[in-house]
C-alpha positions as CSV (number, residue, x, y, z in Angstrom):
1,X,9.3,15.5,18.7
2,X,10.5,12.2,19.9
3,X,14.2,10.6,19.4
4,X,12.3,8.0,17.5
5,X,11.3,10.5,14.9
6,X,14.3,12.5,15.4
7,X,17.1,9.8,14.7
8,X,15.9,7.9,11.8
9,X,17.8,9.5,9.4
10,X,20.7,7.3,10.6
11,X,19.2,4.6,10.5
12,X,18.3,2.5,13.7
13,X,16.4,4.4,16.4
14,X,15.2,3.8,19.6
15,X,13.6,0.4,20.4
16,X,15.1,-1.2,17.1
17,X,13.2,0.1,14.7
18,X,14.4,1.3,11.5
19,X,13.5,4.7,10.8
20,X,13.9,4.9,7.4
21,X,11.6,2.0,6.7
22,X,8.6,4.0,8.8
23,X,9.1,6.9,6.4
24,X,9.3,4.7,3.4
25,X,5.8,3.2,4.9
26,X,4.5,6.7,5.1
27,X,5.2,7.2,1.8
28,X,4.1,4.3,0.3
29,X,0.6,5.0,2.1
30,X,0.6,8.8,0.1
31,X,0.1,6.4,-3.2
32,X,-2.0,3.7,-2.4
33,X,-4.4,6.5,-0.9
34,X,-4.6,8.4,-4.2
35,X,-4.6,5.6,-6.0
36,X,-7.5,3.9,-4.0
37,X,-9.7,6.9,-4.2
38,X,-9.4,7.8,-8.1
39,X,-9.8,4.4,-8.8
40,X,-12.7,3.6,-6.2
41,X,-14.6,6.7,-7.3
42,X,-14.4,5.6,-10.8
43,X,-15.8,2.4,-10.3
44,X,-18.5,3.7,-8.1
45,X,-19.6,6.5,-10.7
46,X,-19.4,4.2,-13.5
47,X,-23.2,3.9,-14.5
48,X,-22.2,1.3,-17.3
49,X,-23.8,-2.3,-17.4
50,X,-21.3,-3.4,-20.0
51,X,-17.8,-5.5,-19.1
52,X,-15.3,-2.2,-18.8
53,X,-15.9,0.4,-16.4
54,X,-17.2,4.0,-18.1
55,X,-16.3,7.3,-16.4
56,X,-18.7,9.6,-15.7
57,X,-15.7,12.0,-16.3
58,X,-14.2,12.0,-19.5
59,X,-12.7,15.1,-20.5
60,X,-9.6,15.4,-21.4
61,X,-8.0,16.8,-18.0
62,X,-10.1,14.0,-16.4
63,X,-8.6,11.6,-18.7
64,X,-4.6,13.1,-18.0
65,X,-5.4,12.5,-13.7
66,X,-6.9,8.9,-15.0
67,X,-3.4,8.6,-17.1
68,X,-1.1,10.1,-14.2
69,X,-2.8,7.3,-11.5
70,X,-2.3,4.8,-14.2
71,X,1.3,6.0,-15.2
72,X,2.6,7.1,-12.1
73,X,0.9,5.0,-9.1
74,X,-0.9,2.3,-9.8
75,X,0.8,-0.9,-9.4
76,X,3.7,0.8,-7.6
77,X,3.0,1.6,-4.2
78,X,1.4,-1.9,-3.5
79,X,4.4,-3.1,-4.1
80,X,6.4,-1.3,-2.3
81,X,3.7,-1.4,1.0
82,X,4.1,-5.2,0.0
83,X,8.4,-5.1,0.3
84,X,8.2,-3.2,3.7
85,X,5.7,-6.4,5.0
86,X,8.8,-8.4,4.2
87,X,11.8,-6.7,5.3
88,X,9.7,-5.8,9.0
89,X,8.9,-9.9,9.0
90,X,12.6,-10.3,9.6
91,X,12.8,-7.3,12.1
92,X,9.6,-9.3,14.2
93,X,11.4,-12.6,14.6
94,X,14.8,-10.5,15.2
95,X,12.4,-8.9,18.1
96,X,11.2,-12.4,19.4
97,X,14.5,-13.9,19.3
98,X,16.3,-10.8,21.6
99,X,13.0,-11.2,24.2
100,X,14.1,-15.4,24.3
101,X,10.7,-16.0,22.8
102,X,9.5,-18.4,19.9
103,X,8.8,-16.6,16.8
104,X,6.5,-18.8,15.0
105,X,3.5,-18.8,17.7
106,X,3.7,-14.8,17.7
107,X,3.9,-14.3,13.8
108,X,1.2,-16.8,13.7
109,X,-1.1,-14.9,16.7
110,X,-0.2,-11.5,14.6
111,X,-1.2,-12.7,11.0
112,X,-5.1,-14.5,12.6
113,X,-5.5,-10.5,14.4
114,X,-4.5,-9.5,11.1
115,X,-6.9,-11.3,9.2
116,X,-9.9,-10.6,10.9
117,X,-9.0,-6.7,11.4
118,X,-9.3,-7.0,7.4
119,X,-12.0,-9.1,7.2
120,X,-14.1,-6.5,9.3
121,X,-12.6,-3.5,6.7
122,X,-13.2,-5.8,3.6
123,X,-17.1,-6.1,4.9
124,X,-17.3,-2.9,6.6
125,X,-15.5,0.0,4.5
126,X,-13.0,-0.9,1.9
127,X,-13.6,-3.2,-1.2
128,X,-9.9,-3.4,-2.2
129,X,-8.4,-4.2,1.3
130,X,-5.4,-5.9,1.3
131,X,-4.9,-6.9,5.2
132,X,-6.5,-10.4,4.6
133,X,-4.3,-11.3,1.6
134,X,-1.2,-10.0,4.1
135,X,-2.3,-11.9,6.3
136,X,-2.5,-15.4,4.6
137,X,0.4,-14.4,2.9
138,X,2.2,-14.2,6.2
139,X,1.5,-17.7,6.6
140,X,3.3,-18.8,3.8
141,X,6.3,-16.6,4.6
142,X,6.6,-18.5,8.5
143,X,7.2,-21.8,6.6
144,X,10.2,-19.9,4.6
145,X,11.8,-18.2,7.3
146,X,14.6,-20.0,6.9
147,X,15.0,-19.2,3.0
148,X,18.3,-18.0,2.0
149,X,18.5,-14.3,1.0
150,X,19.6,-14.6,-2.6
151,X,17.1,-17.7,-3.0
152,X,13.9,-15.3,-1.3
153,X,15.5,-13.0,-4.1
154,X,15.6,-14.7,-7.1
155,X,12.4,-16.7,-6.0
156,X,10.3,-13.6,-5.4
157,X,11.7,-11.7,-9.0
158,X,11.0,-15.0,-11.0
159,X,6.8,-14.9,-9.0
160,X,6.6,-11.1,-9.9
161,X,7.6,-11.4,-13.9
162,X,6.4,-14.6,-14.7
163,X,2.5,-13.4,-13.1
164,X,3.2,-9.9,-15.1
165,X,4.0,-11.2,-18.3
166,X,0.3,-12.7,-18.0
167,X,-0.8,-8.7,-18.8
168,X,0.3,-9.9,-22.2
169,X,-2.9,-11.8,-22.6
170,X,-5.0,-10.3,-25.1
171,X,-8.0,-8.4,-23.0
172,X,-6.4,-8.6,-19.4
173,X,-5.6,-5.3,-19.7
174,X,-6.7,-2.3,-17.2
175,X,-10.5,-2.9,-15.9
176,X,-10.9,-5.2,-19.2
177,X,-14.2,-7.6,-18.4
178,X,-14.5,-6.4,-14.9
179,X,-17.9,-6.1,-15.4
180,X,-18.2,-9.3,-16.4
181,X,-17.3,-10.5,-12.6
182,X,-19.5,-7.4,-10.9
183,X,-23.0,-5.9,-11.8
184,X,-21.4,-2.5,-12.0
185,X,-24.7,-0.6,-12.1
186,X,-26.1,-2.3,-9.0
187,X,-22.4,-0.7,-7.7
188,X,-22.9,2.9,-8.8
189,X,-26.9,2.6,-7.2
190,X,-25.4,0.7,-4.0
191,X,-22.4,3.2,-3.1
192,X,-24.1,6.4,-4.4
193,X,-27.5,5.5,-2.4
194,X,-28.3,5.8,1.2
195,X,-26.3,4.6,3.9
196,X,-28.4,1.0,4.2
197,X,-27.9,0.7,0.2
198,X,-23.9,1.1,0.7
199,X,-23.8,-1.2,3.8
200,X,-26.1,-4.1,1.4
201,X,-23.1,-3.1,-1.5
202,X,-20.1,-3.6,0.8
203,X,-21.7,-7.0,2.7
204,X,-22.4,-7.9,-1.3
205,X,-19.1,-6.9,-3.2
206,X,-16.6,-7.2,-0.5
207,X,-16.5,-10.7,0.3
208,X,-16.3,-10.9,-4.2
209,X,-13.4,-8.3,-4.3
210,X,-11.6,-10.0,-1.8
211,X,-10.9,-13.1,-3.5
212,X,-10.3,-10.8,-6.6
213,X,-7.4,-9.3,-4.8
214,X,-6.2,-12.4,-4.1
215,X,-6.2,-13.2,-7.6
216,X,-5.1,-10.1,-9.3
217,X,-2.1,-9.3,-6.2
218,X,-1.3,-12.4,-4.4
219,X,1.6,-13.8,-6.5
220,X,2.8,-10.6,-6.9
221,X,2.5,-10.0,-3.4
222,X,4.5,-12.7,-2.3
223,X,7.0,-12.3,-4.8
224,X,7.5,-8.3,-3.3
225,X,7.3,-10.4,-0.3
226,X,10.0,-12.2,-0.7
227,X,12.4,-9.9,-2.1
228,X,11.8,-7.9,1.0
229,X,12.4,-10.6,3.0
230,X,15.9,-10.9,1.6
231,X,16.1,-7.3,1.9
232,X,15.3,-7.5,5.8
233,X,17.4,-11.0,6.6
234,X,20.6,-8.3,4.8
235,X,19.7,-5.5,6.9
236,X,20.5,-3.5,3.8
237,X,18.7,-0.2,5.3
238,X,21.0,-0.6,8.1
239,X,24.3,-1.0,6.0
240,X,25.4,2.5,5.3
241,X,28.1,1.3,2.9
242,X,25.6,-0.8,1.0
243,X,23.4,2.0,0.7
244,X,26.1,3.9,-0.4
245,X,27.6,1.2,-3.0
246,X,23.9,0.4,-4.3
247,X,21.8,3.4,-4.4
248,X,23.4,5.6,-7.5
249,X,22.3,2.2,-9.1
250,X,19.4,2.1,-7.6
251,X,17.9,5.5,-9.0
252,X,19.3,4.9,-12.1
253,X,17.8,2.1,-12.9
254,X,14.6,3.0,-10.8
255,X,13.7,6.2,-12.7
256,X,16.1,5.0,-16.1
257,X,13.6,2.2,-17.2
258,X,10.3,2.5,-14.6
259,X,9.8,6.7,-15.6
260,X,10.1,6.6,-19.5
261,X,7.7,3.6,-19.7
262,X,5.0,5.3,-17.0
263,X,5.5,8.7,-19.0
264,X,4.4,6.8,-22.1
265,X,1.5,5.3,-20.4
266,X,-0.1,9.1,-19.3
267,X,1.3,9.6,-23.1
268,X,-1.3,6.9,-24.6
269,X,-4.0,7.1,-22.4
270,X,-4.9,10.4,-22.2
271,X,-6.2,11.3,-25.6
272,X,-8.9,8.5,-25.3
273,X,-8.7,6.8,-21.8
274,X,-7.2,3.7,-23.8
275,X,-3.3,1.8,-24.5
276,X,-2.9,-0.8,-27.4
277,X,-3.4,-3.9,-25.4
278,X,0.5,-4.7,-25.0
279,X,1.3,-2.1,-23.6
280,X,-0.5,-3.1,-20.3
281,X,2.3,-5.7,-20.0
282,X,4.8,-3.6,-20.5
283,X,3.5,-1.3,-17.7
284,X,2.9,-4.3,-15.2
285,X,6.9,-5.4,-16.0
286,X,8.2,-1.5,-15.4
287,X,6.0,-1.5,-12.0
288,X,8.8,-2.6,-9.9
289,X,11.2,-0.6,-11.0
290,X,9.7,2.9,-10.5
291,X,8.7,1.2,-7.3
292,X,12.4,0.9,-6.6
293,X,13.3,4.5,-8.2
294,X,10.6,5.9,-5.8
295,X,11.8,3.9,-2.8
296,X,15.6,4.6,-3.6
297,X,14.6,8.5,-4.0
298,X,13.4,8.4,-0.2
299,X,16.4,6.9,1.1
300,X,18.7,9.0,-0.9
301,X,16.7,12.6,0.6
302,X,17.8,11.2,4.0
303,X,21.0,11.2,3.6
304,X,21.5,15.2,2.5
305,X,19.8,17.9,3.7
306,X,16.0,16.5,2.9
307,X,16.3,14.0,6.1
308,X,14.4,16.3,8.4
309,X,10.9,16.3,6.1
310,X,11.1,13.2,5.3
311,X,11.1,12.0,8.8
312,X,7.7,13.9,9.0
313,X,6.3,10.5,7.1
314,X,7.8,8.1,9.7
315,X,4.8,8.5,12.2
316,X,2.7,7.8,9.8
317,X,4.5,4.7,8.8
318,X,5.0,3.5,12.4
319,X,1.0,3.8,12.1
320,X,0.2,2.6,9.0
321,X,-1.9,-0.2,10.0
322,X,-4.1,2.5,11.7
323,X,-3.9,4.9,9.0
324,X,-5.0,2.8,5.9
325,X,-8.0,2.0,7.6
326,X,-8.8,5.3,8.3
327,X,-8.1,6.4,4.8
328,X,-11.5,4.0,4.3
329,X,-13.3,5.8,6.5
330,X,-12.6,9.0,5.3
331,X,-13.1,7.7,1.5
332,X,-16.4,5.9,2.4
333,X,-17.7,9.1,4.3
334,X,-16.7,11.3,1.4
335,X,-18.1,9.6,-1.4
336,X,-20.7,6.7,-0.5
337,X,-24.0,6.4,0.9
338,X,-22.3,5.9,4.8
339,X,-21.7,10.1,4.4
340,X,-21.8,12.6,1.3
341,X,-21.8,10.4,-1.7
342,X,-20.0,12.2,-3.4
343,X,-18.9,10.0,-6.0
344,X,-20.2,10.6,-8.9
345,X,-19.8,14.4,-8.3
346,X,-16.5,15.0,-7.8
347,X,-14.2,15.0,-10.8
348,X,-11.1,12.6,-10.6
349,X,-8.6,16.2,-9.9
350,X,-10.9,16.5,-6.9
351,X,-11.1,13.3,-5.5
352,X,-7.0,13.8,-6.1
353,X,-7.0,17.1,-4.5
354,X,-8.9,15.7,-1.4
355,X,-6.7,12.5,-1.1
356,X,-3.9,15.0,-1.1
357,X,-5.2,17.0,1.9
358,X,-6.4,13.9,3.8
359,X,-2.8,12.2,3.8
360,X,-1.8,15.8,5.0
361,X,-4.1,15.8,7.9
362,X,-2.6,11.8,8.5
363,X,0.5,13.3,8.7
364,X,-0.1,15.7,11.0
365,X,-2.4,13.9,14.1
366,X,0.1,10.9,13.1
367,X,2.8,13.2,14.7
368,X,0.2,14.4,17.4
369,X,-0.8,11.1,18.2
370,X,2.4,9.6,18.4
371,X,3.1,12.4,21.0
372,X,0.7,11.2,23.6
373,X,0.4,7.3,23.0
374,X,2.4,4.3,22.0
375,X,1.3,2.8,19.2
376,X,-1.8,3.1,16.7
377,X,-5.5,1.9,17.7
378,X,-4.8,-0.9,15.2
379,X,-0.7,-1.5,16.1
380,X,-2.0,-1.6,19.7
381,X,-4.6,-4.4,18.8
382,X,-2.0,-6.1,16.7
383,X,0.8,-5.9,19.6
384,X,-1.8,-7.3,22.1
385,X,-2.9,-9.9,19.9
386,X,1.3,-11.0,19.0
387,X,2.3,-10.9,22.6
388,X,-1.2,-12.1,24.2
389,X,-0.7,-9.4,26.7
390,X,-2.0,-5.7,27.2
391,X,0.4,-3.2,26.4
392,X,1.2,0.3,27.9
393,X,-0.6,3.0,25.2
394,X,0.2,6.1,26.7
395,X,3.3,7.5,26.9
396,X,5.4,8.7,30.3
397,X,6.1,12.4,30.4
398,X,9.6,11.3,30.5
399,X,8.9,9.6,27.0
400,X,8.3,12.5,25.1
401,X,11.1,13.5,25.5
């Protein structure tokens, strides 16, 4: 294995980058792939022409792996894909800035590359993709480079609360009216048909769920945005006596307030699929702070004796970019018309089962791949694309070292 898998434990590793924040990245990409995959093949399989969604599945263990996604996942590792953006925005202009280069032309070259690599998933594979709200969130975050850390802090917690406490709102709940926006039985026929009948539903829907995720996630987006923003401009990851001052408080309040409330949640919604409607706003407020007890547990394993697995995420963080999009593939081959469709057949502790083994094969030819070349298919794009050059993919034989 490399030295730049090897040595992040510590910290910083070879060619600045900070190797706990690549396995933090692989982790986050563990949850959003389960979560995007119970959720999606609910959605798809969902037969209703009514406003909510209704699950083909609904017995009661499909009902607990609904309550554990809701409880345990969703809402959480968005956010903390979404903190990672912002502390590794600081780590680009840091790179610029030691190469003598102007930031702003390269963040802004990186964010249009990024845009239209997630314009093509939105169209192509993946309803929920989040790569175009990243990347026109990115543009807001070059005109507040300058931003003060606390400031980026207390602006981004004040944007995070104030759009959760809208979950408050009497129906706004869950998947509450959703099919109110989307014909949700021309959906299920689309993504369970042939492969034409799921390209017509993704050309259709995608462009529709896109500005839906820019509704439902871009304030909160940009307020995880800015928090890790003042994360990244502190270095914290790279402060081994602020780790060490801040992270007993860190799991404590992470897993003290964020657990009990998602506990409650697979509580209340697994007897009927349903929560009283407050409770949704309750949930949406604990989000960050499981989010923070799950982030805080992955720094604290490595720093004992746990560092050495939890490297084995950090490849698949350095290629994340690549590795969320081939998560779509995989889900779209699996379970719509472009492979098995397999959707409606698969019970959710299936679909969670295969999203388990998936992100174990990830991890694996993330390690094999990062063996042989540089970068990611999709990090190479984005590098040539910042730096308007084309970089060196394949590694020497002295850089396997």
């Amino acid at each position: 294995m490399s030295e730049q898998v090897d040595t992040q434990a510590s910290g910083v590793v070879t060619g600045q980058r900070v190797g706990v924040v690549d396995s933090l990245r692989g982790f986050a990409l563990f949850g959003i792939l389960v979560t995007n995959t119970v959720v999606a093949t609910m959605l798809w399989s969902s037969p209703a022409s009514g406003s909510d969604p209704q699950p083909i599945f609904d017995g009661t263990a499909d009902r607990f792996v609904y309550a554990v996604i809701d409880g345990l996942f969703l809402g959480k590792f968005y956010l903390l894909f979404a903190f990672l953006f912002g502390y590794s925005f600081t780590l680009q202009i840091a790179a610029a800035q030691r190469a003598g280069a102007a930031p702003v032309p390269r963040l802004l070259r990186r964010c249009a590359a990024l845009f239209l690599i997630g314009a093509a998933h939105v169209l192509l594979l993946w309803l929920g993709d989040i790569l175009t709200l990243y990347a026109g969130l990115c543009l807001i975050l070059v005109l507040l480079r300058g931003i003060r850390p606390r400031t980026a802090f207390r602006t981004g917690l004040v944007l995070y609360f104030a759009f959760a406490a809208l979950a408050f709102v009497p129906g706004s709940g869950g998947m509450s009216g959703l099919g109110e926006i989307f014909d949700l039985h021309r959906m299920h026929d689309g993504y369970t048909g042939s492969f034409g009948d799921t390209l017509t539903a993704q050309l259709s829907f995608g462009p529709k769920f896109m500005l839906f995720t820019w509704l439902g996630q871009g304030v909160p987006a940009l307020g995880t945005f800015l928090v890790g923003l003042a994360a990244g401009k502190r270095r914290v990851f790279e402060d081994a006596q602020w780790i060490s001052r801040w992270l007993p408080r860190a799991l404590t309040l992470g897993f003290g307030v964020g657990l009990p409330v998602s506990i409650v949640t697979v509580t209340l919604s697994t007897p009927h699929g349903t929560m009283p409607s407050f409770w949704y706003g309750v949930q949406e407020l604990a989000n960050p702070f499981l989010t923070l007890g799950y982030a805080a547990g992955i720094v604290w394993l490595t720093r004992y004796r746990w560092a050495g697995p939890v490297s084995w995420l950090a490849p698949a963080g350095r290629m994340a970019a690549s590795n969320y999009i081939g998560q779509s593939v995989v889900m779209m081959l699996l379970y719509t018309g472009y492979g098995l469709a397999l959707a409606d057949r698969v019970p959710p502790a299936g679909v969670a089962l295969l999203a388990i083994a998936t992100y174990l094969a990830q991890l694996r030819l993330s390690a094999w791949w990062l063996r042989r070349y540089r970068y990611g298919p999709i990090e190479w794009l984005l590098r040539a694309a910042t730096y308007r050059s084309v970089p060196a993919w394949r590694l020497t034989p002295q850089g396997r070292s």
